[in-house]
C-alpha positions in Angstrom: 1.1 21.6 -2.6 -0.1 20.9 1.2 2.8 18.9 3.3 2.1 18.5 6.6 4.4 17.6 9.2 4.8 15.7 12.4 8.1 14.4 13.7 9.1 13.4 10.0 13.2 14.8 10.2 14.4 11.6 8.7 12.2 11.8 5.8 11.3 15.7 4.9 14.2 16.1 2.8 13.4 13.3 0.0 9.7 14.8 1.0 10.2 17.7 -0.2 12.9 17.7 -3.0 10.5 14.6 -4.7 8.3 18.0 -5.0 10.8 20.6 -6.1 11.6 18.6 -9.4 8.1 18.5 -10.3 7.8 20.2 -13.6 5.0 23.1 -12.7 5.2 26.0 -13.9 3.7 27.8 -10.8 3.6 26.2 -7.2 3.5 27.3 -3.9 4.7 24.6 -1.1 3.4 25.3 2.2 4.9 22.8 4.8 2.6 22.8 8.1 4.2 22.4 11.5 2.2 20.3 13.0 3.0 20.2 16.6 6.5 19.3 16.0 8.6 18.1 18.9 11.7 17.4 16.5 14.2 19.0 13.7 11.9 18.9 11.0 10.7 22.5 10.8 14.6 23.1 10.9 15.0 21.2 8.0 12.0 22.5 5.7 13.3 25.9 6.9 16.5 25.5 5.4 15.0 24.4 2.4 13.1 27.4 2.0 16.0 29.8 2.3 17.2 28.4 -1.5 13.5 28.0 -2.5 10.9 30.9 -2.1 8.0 28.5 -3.4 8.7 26.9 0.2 6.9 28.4 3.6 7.3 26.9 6.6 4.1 27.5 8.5 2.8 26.4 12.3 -0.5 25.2 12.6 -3.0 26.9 15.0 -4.0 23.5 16.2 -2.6 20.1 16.7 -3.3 17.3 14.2 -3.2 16.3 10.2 -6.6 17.2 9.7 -5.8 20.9 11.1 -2.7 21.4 9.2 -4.5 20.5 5.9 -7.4 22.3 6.4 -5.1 25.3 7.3 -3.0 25.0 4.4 -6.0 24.9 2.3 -7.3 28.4 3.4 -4.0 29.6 2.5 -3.3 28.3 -0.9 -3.5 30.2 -3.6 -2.9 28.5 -6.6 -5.9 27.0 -9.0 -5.4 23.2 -8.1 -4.9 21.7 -4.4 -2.7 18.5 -3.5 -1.8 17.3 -0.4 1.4 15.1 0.3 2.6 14.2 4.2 6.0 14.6 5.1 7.3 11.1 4.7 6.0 10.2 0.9 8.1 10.8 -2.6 6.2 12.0 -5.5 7.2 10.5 -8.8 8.9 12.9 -11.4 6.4 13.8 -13.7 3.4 13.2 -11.5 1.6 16.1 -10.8 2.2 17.4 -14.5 0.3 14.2 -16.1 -2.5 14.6 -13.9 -3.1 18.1 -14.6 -2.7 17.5 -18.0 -5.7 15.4 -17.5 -7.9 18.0 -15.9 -6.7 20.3 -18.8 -8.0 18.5 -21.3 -11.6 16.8 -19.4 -12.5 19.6 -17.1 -13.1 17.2 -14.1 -12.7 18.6 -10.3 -10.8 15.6 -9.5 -8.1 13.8 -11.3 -6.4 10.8 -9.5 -3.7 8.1 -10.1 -1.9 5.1 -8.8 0.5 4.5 -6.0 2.6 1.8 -4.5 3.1 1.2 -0.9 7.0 0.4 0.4 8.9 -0.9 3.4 13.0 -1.0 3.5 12.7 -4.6 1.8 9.6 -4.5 -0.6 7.0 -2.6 -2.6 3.6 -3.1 -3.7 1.1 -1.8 -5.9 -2.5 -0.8 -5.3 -3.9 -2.0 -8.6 -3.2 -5.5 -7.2 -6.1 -5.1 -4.9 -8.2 -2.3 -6.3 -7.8 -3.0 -10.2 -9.3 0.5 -11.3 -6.2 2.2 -12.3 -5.4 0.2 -15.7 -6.6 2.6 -18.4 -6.8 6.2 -18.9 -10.4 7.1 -17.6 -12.4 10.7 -17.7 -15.4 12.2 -15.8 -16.2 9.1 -13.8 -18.7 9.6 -11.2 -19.8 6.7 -8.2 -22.5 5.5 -10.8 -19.4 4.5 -13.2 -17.2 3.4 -10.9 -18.6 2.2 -7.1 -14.6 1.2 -6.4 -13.7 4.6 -6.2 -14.9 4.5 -2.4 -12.4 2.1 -1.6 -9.7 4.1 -2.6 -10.1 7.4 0.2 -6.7 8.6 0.8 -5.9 12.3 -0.6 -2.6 12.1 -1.5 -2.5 10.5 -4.6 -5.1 13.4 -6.1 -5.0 16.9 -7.8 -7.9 19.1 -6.9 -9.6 21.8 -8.7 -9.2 24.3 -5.9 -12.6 26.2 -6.9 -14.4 23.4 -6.8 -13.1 22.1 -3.6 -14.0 25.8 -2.0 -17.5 25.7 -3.1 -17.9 22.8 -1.6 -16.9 23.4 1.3 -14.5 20.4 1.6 -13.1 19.5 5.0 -10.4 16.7 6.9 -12.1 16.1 9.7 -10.2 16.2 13.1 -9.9 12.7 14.2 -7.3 11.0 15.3 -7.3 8.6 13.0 -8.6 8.0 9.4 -9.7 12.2 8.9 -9.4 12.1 5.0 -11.8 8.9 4.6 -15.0 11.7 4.9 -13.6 14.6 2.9 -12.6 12.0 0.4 -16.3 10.4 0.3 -18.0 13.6 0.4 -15.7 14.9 -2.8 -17.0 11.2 -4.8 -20.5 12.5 -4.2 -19.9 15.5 -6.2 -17.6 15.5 -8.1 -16.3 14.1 -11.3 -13.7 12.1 -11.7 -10.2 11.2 -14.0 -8.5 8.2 -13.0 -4.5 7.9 -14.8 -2.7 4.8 -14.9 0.7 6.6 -13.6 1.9 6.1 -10.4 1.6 9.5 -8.5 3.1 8.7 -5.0 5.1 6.1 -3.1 3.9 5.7 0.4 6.1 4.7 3.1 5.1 2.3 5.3 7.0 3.1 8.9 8.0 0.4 11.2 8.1 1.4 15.0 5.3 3.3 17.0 5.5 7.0 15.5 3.6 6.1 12.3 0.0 6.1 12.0 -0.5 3.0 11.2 1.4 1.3 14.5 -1.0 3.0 16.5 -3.9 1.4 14.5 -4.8 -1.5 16.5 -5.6 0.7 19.8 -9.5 0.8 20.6 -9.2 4.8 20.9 -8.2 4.4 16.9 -10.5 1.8 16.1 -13.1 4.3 18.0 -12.1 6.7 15.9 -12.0 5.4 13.0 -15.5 3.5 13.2 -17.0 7.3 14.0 -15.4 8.4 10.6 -16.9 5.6 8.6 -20.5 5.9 10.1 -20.4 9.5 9.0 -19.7 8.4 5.6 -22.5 5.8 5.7 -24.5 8.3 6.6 -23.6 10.7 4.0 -23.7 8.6 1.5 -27.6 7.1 1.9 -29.0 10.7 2.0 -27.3 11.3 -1.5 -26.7 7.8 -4.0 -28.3 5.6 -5.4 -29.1 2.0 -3.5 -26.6 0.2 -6.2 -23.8 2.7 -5.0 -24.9 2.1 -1.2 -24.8 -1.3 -1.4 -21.3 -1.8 -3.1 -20.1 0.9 -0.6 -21.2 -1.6 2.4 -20.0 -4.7 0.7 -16.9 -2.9 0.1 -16.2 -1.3 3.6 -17.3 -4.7 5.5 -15.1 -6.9 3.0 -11.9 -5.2 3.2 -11.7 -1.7 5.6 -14.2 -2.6 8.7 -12.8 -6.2 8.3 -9.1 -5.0 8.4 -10.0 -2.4 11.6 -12.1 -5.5 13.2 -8.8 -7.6 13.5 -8.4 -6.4 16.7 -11.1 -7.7 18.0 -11.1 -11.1 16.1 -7.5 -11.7 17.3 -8.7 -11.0 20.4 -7.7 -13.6 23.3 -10.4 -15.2 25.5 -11.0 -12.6 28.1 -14.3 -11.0 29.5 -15.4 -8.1 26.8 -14.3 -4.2 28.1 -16.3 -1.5 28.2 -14.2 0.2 25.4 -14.6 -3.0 22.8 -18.5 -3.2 23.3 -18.6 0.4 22.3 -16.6 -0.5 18.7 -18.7 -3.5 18.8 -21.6 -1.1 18.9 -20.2 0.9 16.0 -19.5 -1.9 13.9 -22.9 -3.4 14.4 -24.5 0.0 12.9 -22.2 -1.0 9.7 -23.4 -4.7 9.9 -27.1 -3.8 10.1 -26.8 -1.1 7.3 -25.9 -4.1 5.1 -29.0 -5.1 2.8 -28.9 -9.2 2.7 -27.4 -9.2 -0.6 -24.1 -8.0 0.6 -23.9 -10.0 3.7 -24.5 -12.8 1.3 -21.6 -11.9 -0.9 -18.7 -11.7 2.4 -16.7 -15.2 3.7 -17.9 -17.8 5.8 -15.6 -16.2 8.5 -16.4 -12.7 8.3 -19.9 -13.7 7.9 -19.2 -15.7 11.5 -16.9 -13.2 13.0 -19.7 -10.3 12.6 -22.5 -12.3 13.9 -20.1 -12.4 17.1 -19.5 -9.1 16.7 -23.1 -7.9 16.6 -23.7 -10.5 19.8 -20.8 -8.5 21.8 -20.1 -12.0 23.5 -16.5 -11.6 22.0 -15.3 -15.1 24.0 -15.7 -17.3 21.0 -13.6 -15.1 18.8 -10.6 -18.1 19.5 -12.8 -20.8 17.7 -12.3 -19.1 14.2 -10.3 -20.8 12.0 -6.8 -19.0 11.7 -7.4 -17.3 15.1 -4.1 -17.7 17.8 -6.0 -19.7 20.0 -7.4 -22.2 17.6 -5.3 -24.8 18.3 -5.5 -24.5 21.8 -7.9 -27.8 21.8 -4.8 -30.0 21.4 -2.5 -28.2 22.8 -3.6 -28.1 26.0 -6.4 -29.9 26.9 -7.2 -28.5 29.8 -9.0 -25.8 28.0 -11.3 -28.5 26.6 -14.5 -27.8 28.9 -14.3 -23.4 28.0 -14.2 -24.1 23.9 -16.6 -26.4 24.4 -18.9 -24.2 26.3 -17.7 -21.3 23.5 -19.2 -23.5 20.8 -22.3 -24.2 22.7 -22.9 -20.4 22.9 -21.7 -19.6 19.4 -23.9 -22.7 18.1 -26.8 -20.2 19.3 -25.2 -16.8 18.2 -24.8 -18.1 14.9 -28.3 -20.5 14.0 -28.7 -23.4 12.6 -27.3 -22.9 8.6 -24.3 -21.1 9.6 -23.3 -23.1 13.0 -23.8 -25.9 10.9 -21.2 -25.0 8.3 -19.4 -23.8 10.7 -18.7 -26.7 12.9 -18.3 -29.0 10.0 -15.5 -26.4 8.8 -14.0 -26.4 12.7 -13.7 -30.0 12.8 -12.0 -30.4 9.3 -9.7 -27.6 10.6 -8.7 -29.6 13.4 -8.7 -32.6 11.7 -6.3 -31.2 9.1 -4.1 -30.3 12.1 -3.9 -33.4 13.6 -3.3 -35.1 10.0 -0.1 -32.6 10.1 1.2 -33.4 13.4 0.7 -37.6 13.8 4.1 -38.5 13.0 5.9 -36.6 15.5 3.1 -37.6 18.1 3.9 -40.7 20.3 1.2 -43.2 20.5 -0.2 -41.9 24.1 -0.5 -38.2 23.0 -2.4 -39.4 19.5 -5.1 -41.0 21.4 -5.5 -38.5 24.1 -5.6 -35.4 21.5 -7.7 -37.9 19.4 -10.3 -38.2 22.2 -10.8 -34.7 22.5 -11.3 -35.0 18.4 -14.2 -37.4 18.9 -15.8 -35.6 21.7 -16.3 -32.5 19.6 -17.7 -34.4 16.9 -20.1 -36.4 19.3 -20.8 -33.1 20.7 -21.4 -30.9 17.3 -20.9 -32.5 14.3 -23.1 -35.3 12.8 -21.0 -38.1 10.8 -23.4 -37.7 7.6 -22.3 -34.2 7.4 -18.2 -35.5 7.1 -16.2 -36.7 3.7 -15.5 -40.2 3.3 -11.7 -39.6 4.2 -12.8 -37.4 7.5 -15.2 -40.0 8.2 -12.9 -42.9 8.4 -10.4 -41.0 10.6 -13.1 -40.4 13.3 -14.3 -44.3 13.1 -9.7 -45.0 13.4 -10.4 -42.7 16.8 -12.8 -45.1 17.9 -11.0 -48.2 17.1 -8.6 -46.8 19.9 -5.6 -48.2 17.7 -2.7 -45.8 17.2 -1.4 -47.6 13.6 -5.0 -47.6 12.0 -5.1 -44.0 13.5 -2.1 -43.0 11.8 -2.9 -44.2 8.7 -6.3 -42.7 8.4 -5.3 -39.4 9.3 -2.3 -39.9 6.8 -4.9 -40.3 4.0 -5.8 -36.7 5.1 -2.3 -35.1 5.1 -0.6 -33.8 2.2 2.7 -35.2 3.9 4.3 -38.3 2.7 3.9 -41.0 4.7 6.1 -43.7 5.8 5.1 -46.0 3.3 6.6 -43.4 1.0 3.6 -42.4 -1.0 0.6 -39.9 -1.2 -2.1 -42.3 0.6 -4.2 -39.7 -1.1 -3.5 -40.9 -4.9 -5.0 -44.7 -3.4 -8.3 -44.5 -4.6 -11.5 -45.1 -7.1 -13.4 -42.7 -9.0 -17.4 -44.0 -8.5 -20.4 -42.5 -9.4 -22.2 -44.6 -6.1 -23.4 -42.0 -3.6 -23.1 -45.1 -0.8 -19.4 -45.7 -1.5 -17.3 -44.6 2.2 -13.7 -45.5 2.5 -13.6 -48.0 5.5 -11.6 -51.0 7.1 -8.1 -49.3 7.4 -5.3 -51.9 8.3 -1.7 -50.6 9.1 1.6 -52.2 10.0 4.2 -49.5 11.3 7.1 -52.6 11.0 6.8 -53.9 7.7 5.4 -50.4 6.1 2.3 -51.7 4.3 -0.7 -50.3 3.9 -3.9 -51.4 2.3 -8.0 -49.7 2.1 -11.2 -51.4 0.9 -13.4 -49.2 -0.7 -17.3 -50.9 0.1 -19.9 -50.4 -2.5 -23.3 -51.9 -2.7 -23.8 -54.8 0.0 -25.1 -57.2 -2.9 -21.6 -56.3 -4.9 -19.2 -57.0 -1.7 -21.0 -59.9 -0.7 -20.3 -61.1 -4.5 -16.8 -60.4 -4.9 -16.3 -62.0 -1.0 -17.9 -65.2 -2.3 -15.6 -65.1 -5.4 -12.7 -64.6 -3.3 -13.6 -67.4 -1.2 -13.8 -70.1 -4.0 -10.4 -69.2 -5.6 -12.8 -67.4 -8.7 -12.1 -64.2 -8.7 -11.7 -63.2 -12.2 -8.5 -62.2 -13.9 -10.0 -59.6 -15.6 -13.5 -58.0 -14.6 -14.9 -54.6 -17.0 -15.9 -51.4 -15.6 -18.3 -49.2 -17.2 -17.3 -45.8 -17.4 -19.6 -42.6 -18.3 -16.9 -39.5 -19.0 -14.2 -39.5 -16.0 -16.8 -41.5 -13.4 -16.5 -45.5 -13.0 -20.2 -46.4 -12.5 -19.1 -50.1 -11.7 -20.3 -51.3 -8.4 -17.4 -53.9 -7.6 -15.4 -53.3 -4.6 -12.2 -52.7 -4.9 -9.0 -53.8 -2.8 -6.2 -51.3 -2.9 -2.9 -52.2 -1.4 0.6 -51.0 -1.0 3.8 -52.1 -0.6 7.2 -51.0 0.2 9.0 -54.1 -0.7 7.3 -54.5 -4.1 6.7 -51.2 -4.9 3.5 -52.2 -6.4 -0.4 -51.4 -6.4 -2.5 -54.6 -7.0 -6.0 -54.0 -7.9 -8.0 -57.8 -7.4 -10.9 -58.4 -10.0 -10.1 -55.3 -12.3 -9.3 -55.2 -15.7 -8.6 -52.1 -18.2 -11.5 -50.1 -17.9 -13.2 -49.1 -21.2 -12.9 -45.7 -22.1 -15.8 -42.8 -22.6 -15.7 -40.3 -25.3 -14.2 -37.6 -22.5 -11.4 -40.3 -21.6 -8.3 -40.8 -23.8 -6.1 -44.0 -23.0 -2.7 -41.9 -23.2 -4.0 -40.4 -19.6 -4.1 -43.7 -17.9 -2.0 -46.5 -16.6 -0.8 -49.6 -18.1 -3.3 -52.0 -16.7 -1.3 -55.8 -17.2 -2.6 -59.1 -15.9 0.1 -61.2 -13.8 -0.2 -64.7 -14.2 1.2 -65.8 -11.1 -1.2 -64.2 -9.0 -3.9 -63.7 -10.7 -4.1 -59.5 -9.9 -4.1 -57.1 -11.9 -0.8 -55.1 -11.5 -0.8 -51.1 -11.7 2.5 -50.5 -14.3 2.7 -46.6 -14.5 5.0 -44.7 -16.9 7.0 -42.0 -15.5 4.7 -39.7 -17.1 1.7 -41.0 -17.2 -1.1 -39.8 -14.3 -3.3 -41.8 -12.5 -7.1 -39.8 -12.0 -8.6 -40.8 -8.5 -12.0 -38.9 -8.0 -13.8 -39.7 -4.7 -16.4 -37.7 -3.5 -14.6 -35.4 -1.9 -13.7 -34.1 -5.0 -11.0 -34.2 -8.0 -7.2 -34.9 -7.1 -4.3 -35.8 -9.5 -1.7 -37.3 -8.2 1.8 -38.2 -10.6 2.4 -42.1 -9.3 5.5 -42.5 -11.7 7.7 -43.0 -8.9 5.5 -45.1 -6.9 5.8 -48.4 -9.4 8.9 -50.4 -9.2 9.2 -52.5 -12.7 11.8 -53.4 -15.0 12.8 -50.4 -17.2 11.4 -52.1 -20.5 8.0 -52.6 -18.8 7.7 -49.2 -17.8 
């Protein structure tokens, strides 16, 4: 049982007592000093004076990888396991994976682990779901996910098998297990045990590993240490195991190295980044186009950049630091836009496409979130810098209905019809005191756009005219006109879709507390429809509307083309109780 050590004094105890309780009969502990500047070897040492399984040995040259691989020419016993110096091992775990190798005669048998801090823990079956079930002799053809799992510690070895071999960490200063750990998949075969076999500790502060991760030296590193697994891997597997190794790697461990240089801020590209950009691009073009296919629109985007080493337009992605540097400060208008114009080129047509169309619902989304704490002066200016991106890169064809009518309320230059388009885009109440969202029609027209937004900040109305075919509006206008619109008009329906080509009038009111839908009457229902999901539709009288009366329960379906949404409307109806 391998433990190396650096600088671990706080944690070697736990360390190594989580091993003494293991019940082996036989074990050897050999805890390697590597280049200690602490107590630690003190520690160990004093463990090893009750213990004779315990040595406390120095290693003949700095770094994990050298302390393991020094270990391992020392051990003696038939299996191999390697543990660092700040883990716990489970009671119980080493025995149920050897019981394993007992009974399948595998060289490698391998369990789970969970990850901790001081205030949490977490599983690694959450996000690599391999270790459910009791599974023997697995090689990569069985099981491609094994190469997303390359850390040693949570493994027993058969040490005979790892000899001939010739199994090695490699001295790197960081990542040095992911090649032994890829080259021993290649061979070897496999047993996978649902137990958990060690708890990680994840260290806060700079002396762990993992603090140091984001420096380009370790990205440098550790991009070397995957290339050399690429490379070891398409001289010996098959193209299926290749290519779920790449799509693997480039969806989860290049993409989780290459944060640094995503999060990156605007600033010219060093000399040290173009070299990892250089390293990832070897990944990236390894990649056959079935797996590139398979990543997100991001990655996908974030790559391409990548691959360009014209890091600049890193700030435009969506979740990036700087993203939302286009309304705060406008001043840095001019160098996104001249980002977007290069990244328009980086990226071709499809994907710039996509990706603008996803910026500027991004930023729309934003601004929906932000409008009521905005005064009047700052909408419009922040709105201006909205509309010239869109007259810039996005054509309006390519926008929703709802997005749509928010860039035509920027035009308008009107700060309440502004407001209440980009409300019909937030998820926030508004001050009318409903979802605008749920104030809608479901239409099987492809021509129907939402349009002709009127607001009133001082009396907190709010109304929206959906406009179908010209012949239908100019219809129900002249209808309107001569006092005969019709108390109650029918609307097809086929499944959930109206197909009726009447325009609608939706309006809402605080003081009434009441949705009136003009020349509508119950719709008829389909064979996918049942009438206990809708609304009361009643005729009133007086008026000659029809007036929405919703039960507390009951949910209203809106469907516009910008897809399905539900929203409960009980409490948006003010009747008498014993019309409800």
């Amino acid at each position: 049982m391998i433990v190396p050590v650096h600088n671990v004094e706080s944690w070697i105890f736990d360390c190594i007592r989580s091993i003494q309780i293991q019940a082996i009969e036989s074990m050897e502990i050999p805890v390697i000093d590597d280049n200690l500047t602490d107590r630690t070897a003190e520690f160990a040492q004093s463990l090893a004076e009750s213990d004779p399984r315990i040595q406390v040995l120095r290693s003949p040259k700095p770094g994990g990888a050298s302390a393991r691989n020094f270990g391992t020419s020392r051990a003696q016993g038939r299996y191999l396991a390697f543990a660092d110096g700040d883990v716990l091992v489970p009671p119980g775990a080493y025995s149920a994976l050897l019981r394993s190798l007992g009974a399948s005669g595998s060289d490698v048998a391998m369990g789970e682990y969970l990850t901790f801090t001081p205030d949490q823990a977490w599983s690694r079956h959450n996000n690599l779901p391999i270790y459910g079930a009791k599974r023997q002799g697995l090689t990569l053809e069985d099981e491609t996910r094994l190469l997303r799992d390359r850390v040693c510690s949570n493994k027993i070895y058969d040490a005979d098998w790892w000899s001939w071999n010739s199994i090695e960490f490699a001295d790197s200063l960081r990542s040095n297990d992911i090649f032994a750990m890829t080259r021993t998949y290649i061979s070897a075969t496999v047993d996978i045990v649902p137990d958990i076999i060690y708890l990680y500790r994840k260290r806060v502060g700079r002396t762990s590993m993992t603090a140091q991760r984001n420096s380009l030296a370790s990205l440098h590193a550790y991009f070397a240490q995957e290339i050399a697994c690429w490379r070891a891997l398409s001289t010996t597997v098959s193209d299926y195991v290749l290519e779920a190794y790449i799509l693997g790697i480039l969806s989860f461990d290049v993409w989780n190295h290459a944060q640094t240089l995503v999060d990156r801020p605007s600033a010219p590209v060093s000399d040290a980044e173009n070299a990892v950009c250089a390293q990832i691009s070897e990944l990236i073009a390894a990649a056959p186009d079935t797996a590139s296919a398979e990543l997100r629109h991001t990655q996908r985007w974030a790559y391409r950049i990548i691959e360009s080493g014209k890091l600049e337009p890193m700030g435009l992605l969506p979740g990036h630091q700087e993203f939302d540097l286009m309304f705060v400060d406008l001043s840095h208008t001019d160098e996104h836009f001249s980002q977007l114009e290069l990244l328009k080129v980086l990226l071709g047509d499809a994907s710039a496409h996509l990706f603008v169309t996803t910026l500027l619902y991004r930023l729309l989304n934003d601004l929906s979130a932000a409008w009521e704490v905005l005064d009047d002066v700052s909408l419009l200016r922040k709105s201006e810098t909205l509309l010239e991106f869109q007259r810039r890169f996005v054509a309006r064809t390519r926008l929703t209905p709802f997005e749509r009518e928010a860039i035509n309320a920027a035009h308008d230059h009107n700060p309440d019809t502004l407001r209440l388009a980009l409300g019909l885009l937030s998820s926030d109440i508004n001050p009318v005191g409903v979802r605008v969202k749920a104030i809608g029609v479901m239409s099987a027209e492809p021509d129907l756009v939402v349009s002709d937004f009127l607001a009133s900040r001082h009396d907190f109305s709010c109304s929206s005219m959906l406009k179908g075919p010209r012949a239908a509006e100019h219809e129900l206008s002249r209808r309107r006109t001569a006092g005969s619109v019709p108390a109650e008009h029918r609307i097809r329906t086929r499944g959930h879709l109206f197909t009726g080509c009447w325009s609608l009038v939706h309006s809402c009111k605080r003081g009434s507390a009441q949705i009136q839908l003009p020349a509508v009457a119950e719709p008829s229902f389909g064979p996918a429809t049942r009438p206990s999901d809708w609304a009361l539709w009643k005729a009133e009288p007086t008026s000659g509307n029809l007036v929405l009366h919703v039960k507390p329960t009951a949910w209203v379906r809106v469907r516009p083309r910008l897809g399905s949404i539900k929203r409960r409307v009980g409490s948006l109806v003010s009747t008498p109780t014993n019309e409800r």
